[in-house]
C-alpha positions in Angstrom: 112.7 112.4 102.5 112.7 113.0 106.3 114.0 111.0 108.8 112.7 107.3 109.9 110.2 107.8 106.9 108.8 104.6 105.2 107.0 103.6 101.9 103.4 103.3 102.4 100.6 102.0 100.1 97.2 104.0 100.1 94.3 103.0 98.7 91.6 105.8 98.0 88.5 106.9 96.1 88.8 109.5 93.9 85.7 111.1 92.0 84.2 107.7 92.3 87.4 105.5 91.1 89.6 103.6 93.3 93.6 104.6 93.1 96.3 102.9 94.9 99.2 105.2 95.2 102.9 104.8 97.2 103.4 107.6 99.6 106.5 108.4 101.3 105.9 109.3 104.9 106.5 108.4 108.7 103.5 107.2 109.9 99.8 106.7 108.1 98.2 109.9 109.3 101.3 111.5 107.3 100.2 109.7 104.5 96.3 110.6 105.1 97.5 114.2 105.7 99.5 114.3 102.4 96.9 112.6 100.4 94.6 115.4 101.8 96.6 118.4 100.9 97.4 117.2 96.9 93.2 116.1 96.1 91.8 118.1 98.6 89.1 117.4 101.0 86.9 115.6 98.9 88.5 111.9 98.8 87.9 108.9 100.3 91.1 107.1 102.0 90.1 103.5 102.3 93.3 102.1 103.4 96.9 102.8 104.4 99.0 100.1 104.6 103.0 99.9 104.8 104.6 98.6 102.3 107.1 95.3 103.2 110.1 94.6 101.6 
């Protein structure tokens, strides 16, 4: 976990199927980038939203 990160909430498509997933990152293109680089190219982020306590 790196410095000043923060739970986030991302909502995405997957192969046609919705998935919400927590992501630990710093800001929501963090969490688009790391959403990116585990399904690959081919999925749909809908949403990024941080996660309140």
């Amino acid at each position: 976990m790196r410095c000043g990160a923060k739970c986030f909430v991302a909502e995405m498509e997957v192969d046609g199927q919705k998935q919400v997933r927590p992501v630990t990152a710093r800001t929501p293109a963090d969490v688009r980038k790391t959403i990116r680089l585990e399904y690959g190219t081919g999925v749909t982020v809908l949403s990024v939203k941080e996660k309140r306590k």
